[in-house]
C-alpha positions in Angstrom: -16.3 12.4 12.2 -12.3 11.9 12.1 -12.3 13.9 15.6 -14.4 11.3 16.9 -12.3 8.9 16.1 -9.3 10.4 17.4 -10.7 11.0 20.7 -12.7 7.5 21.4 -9.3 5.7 19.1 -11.8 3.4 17.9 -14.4 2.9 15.6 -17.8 3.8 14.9 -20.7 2.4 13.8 -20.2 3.4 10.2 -17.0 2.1 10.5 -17.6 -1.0 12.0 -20.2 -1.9 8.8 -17.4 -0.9 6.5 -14.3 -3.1 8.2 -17.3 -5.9 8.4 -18.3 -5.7 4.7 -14.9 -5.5 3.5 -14.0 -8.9 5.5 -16.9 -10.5 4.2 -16.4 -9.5 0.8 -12.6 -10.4 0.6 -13.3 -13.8 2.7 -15.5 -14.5 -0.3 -13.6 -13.7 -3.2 -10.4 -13.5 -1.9 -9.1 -16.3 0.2 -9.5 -19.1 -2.6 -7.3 -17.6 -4.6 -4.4 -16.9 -2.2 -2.8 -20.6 -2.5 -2.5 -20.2 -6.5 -0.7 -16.6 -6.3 1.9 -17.7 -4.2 2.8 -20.9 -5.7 2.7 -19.2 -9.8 3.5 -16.0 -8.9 -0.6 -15.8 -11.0 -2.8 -12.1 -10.8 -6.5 -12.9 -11.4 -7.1 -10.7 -14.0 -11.0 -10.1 -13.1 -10.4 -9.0 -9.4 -10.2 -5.4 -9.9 -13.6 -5.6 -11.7 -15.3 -7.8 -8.8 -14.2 -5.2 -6.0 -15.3 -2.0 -8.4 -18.7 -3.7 -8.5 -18.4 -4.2 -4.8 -17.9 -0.9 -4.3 -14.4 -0.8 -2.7 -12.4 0.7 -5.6 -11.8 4.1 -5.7 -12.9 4.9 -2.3 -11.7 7.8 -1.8 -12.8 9.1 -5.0 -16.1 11.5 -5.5 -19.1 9.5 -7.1 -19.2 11.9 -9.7 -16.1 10.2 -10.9 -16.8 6.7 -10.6 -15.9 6.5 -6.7 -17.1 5.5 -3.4 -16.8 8.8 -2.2 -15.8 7.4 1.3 -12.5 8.8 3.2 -9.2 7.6 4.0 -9.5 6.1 7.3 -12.5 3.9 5.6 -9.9 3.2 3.0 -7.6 2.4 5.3 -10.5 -0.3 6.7 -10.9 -1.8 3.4 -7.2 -2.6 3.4 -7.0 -4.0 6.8 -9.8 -6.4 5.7 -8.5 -7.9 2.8 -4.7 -7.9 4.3 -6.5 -10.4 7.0 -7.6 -12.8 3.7 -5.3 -11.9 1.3 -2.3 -10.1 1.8 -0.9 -9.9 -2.1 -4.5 -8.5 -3.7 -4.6 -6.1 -0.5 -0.9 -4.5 -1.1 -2.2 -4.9 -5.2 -5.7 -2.7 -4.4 -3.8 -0.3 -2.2 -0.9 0.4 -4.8 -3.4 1.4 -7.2 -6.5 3.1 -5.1 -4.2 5.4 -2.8 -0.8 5.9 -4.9 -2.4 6.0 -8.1 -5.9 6.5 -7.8 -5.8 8.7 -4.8 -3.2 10.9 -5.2 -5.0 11.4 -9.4 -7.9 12.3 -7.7 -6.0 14.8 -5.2 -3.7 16.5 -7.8 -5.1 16.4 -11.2 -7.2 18.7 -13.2 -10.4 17.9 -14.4 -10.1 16.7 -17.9 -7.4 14.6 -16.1 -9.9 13.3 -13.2 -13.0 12.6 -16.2 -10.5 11.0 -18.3 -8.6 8.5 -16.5 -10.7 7.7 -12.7 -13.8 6.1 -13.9 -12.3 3.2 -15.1 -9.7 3.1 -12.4 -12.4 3.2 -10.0 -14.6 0.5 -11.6 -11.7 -1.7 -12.0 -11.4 -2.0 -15.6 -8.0 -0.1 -15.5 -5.1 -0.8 -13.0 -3.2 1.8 -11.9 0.2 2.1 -10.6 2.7 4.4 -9.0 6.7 4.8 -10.5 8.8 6.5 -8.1 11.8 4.0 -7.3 14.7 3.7 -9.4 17.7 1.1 -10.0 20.2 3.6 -8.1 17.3 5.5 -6.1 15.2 3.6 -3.0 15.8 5.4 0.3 16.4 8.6 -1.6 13.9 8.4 -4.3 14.2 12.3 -4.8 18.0 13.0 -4.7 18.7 10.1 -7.1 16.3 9.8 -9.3 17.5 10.2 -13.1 14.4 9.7 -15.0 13.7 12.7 -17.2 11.3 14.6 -18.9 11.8 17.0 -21.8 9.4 19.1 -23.5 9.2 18.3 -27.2 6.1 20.3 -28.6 2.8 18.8 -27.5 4.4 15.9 -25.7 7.2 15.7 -23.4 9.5 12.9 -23.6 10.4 10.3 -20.5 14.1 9.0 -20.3 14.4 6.2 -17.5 13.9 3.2 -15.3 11.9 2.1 -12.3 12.0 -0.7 -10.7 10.2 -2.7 -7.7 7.0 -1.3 -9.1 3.6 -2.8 -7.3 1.0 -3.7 -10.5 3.7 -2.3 -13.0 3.7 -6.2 -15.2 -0.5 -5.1 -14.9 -1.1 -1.1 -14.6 -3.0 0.3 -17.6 -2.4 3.9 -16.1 0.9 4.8 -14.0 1.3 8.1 -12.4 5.0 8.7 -12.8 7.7 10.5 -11.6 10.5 12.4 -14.0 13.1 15.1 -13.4 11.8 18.2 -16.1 14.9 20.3 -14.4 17.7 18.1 -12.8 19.5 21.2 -12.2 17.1 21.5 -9.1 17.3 18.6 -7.2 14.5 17.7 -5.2 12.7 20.8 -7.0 12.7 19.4 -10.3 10.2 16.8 -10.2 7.2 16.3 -12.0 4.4 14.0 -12.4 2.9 12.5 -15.3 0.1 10.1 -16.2 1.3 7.4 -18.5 -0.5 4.6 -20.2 0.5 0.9 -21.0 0.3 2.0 -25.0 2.5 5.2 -25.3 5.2 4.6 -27.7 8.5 4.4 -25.6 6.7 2.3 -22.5 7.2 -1.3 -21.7 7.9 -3.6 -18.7 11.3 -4.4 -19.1 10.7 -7.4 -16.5 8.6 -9.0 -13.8 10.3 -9.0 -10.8 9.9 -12.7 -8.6 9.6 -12.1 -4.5 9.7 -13.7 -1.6 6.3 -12.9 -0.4 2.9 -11.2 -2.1 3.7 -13.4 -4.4 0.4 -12.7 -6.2 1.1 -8.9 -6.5 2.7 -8.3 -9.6 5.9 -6.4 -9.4 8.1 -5.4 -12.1 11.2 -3.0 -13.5 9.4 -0.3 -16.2 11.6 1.2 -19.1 11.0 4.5 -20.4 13.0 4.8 -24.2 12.1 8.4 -25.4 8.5 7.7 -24.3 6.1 10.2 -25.4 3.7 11.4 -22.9 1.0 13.9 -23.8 1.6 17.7 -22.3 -1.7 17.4 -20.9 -0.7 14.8 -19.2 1.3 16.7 -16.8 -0.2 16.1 -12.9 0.0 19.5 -11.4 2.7 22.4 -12.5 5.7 21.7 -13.8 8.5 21.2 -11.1 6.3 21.0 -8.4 5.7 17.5 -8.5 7.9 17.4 -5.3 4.5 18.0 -3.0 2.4 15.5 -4.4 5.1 12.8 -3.9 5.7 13.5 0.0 2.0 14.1 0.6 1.4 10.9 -1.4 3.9 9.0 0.7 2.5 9.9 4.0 -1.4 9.1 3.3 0.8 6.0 1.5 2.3 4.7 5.0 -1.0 5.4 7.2 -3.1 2.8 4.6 0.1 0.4 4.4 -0.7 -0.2 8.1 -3.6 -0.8 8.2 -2.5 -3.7 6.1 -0.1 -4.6 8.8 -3.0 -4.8 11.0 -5.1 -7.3 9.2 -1.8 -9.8 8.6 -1.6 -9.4 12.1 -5.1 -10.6 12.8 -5.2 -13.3 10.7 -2.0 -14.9 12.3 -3.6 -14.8 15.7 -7.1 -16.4 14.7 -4.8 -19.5 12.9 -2.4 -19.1 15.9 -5.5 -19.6 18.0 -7.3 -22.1 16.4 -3.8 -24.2 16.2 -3.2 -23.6 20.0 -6.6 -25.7 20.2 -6.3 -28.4 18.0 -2.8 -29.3 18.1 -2.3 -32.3 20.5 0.9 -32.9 22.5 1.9 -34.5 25.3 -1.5 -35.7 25.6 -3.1 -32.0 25.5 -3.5 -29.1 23.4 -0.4 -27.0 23.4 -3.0 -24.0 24.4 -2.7 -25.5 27.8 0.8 -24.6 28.3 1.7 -21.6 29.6 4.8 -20.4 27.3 2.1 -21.2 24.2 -0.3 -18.9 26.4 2.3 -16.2 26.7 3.1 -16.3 22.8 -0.7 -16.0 22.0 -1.5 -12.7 25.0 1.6 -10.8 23.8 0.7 -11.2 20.1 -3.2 -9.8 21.2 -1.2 -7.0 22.8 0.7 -5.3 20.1 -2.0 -5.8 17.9 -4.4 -4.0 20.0 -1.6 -1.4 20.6 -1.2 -1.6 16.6 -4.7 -1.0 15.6 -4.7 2.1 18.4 -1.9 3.7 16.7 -2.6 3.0 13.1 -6.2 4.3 13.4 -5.4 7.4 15.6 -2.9 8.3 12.3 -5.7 7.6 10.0 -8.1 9.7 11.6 -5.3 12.2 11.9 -4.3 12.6 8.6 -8.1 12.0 7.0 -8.0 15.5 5.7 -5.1 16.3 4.9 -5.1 19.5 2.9 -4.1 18.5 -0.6 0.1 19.1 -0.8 -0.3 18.4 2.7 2.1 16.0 4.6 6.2 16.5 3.7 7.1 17.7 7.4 5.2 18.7 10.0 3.0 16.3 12.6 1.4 14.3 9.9 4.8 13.5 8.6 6.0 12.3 11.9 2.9 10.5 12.7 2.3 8.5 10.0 6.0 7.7 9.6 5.9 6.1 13.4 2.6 4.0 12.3 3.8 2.4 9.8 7.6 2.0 11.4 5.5 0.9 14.8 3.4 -1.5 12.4 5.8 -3.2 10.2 8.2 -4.4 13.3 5.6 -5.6 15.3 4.2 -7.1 12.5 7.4 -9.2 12.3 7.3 -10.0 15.9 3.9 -11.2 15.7 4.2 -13.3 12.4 7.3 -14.8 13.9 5.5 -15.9 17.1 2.8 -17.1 15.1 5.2 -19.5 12.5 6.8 -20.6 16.4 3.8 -21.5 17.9 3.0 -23.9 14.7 6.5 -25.2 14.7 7.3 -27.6 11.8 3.8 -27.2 10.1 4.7 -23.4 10.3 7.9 -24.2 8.4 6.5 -25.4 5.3 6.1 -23.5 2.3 2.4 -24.3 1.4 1.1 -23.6 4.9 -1.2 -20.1 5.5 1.0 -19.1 8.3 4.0 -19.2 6.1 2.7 -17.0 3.3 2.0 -14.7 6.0 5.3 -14.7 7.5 7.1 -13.9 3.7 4.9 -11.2 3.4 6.5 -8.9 6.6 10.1 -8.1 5.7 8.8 -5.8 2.9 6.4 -4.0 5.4 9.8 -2.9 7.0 11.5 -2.1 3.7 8.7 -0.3 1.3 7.2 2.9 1.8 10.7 3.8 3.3 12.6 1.7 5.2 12.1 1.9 9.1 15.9 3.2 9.1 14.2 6.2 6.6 10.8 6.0 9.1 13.2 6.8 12.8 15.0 9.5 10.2 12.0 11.4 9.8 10.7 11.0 13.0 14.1 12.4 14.6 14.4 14.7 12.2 10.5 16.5 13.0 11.7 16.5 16.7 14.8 18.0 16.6 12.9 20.6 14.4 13.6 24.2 15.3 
């Protein structure tokens, strides 16, 4: 099915009923609430639970655990749809379906997978992913100091994280420590926390400038006690299910890019109509014109790029990604997605002028949402760096 994709770089008919039911759904549920995140910084606690009984939670998950048992590029659907209605449950759902819930369902043993993904994938537990530190963004594996000892039947987590999607929220966090600092890069491994361990707690939540709704936040680890059986994986080789996490990570954050995207040029549209000057609507100017047809352009040239990845990396071999062509590709997707994403939104917020300017506005929200798109999931400075770097290979 994925080589279909790749060759035609567009959907099917399977996919076309997911993208649709995912817009429907979100359109529904979703948009009402966007005006009340923003301005309190609010999560609707019962959102998770609405899409598990929709069916979009855990979709990449096996039904035998609790999942939709779709794939990543319908994943990757699902996100583009509710991106287009709204932007701060969409980056919300995908912090906790692909880095959490994915990359459990990917790496962990059974007892881990039976305990923890059925209510992850029903939405009655939200998960998160801690990677980034205080003193560790762009080199999250070099820098990170949060370690893990082995006391007994437990080891025991040392650390902070910060800018942590869902972490004010997560019930379950798959985290990242250092069980031998001595190795570097090599001395990583993961762990599934909860909320309750003794030694856990949210040390803040963290106030942005856009997805305002998606609660962010800095996480504290004080000699927290994490079960042995807890440990995602072998020990120090938690190193390939962070790099393969990060790339299926940047292929789904695009697609988010993508449904932003979409929404600005539907408002953009339906503004170019409406709004009257000079005794017409501003449509009928030609610069307007030229705004609107080079937006529709890199966003058809987005969604080209961002699905061809998707399909691309759909099945990728589990501690897949890291280096080699899926590493390279999905780094240009989402480096190609979140710049043009800032184009677009910026053309958009122009072509509104001063209603584009204030705070409340749709088009606004949208446009404080894109500078992160440029930043998380590795900066697009990180993005050309591993690009270059997987051409200049051997």
């Amino acid at each position: 099915m994925s080589s279909s994709r790749t060759q035609s770089f567009g959907l099917t008919n399977d996919d076309r009923a997911v993208l649709e039911a995912a817009d429907k759904f979100a359109r529904k549920e979703f948009q009402a609430l966007s005006r009340r995140m923003d301005d309190e910084e609010w999560w609707p606690p019962e959102i998770f639970a609405k899409i598990g009984m929709a069916g979009f939670m855990g979709a990449t998950v096996s039904p035998e655990y609790g999942g939709a048992g779709m794939d990543l590029f319908s994943s990757g659907l699902i996100c583009q749809a509710f991106a287009r209605w709204n932007p701060a449950i969409a980056l919300s759902w995908a912090a906790h379906d692909n880095l959490c819930v994915n990359n459990i369902f990917r790496n962990a043993n059974e007892a881990q997978r039976r305990q923890y993904l059925p209510g992850l994938c029903d939405g009655s537990k939200i998960g998160a992913l801690g990677l980034t530190e205080p003193g560790a963004g762009s080199d999250a594996l070099g820098s990170m100091r949060t370690t893990a000892r082995r006391d007994g039947d437990h080891y025991v987590l040392n650390g902070t994280k910060i800018f942590i999607t869902n972490g004010p929220v997560a019930d379950v966090l798959l985290v990242y420590a250092k069980t031998a600092p001595e190795l570097g890069a090599k001395g990583i491994s993961a762990f599934i926390v909860e909320k309750d361990f003794p030694g856990f707690k949210v040390a803040q939540k963290l106030i942005k400038m856009g997805f305002r709704g998606s609660q962010t936040g800095e996480l504290v680890f004080d000699d927290c006690r994490v079960p042995a059986a807890n440990l995602v994986g072998k020990e120090n080789e938690g190193v390939k299910i962070v790099m393969s996490g990060l790339d299926l990570e940047r292929a789904l954050v695009a697609g988010l890019c993508v449904g932003i995207c979409e929404r600005a040029l539907e408002l953009s549209v339906e503004y170019a109509k409406t709004r009257v000057q000079f005794g017409k609507p501003i449509g009928s100017f030609q610069m307007v014109q030229a705004l609107l047809a080079e937006m529709y352009t890199e966003i058809e040239a987005m969604k080209t790029l961002v699905w061809r990845t998707l399909a691309e990396v759909n099945d990728l071999e589990v501690g897949g990604g890291g280096r080699g062509e899926a590493h390279k590709l999905t780094a240009a997707s989402i480096l190609y997605a979140g710049e043009a994403c800032n184009r677009i939104l910026n053309k958009a917020v122009q072509i509104h002028g001063g209603s584009g300017y204030i705070w409340e506005s749709e088009i606004n929200r949208l446009f404080r949402c894109i500078k992160i798109l440029e930043i998380g999931a590795g900066t697009s400075e990180v993005r050309k760096m591993i690009i270059a770097e997987e051409l200049l290979r051997g």
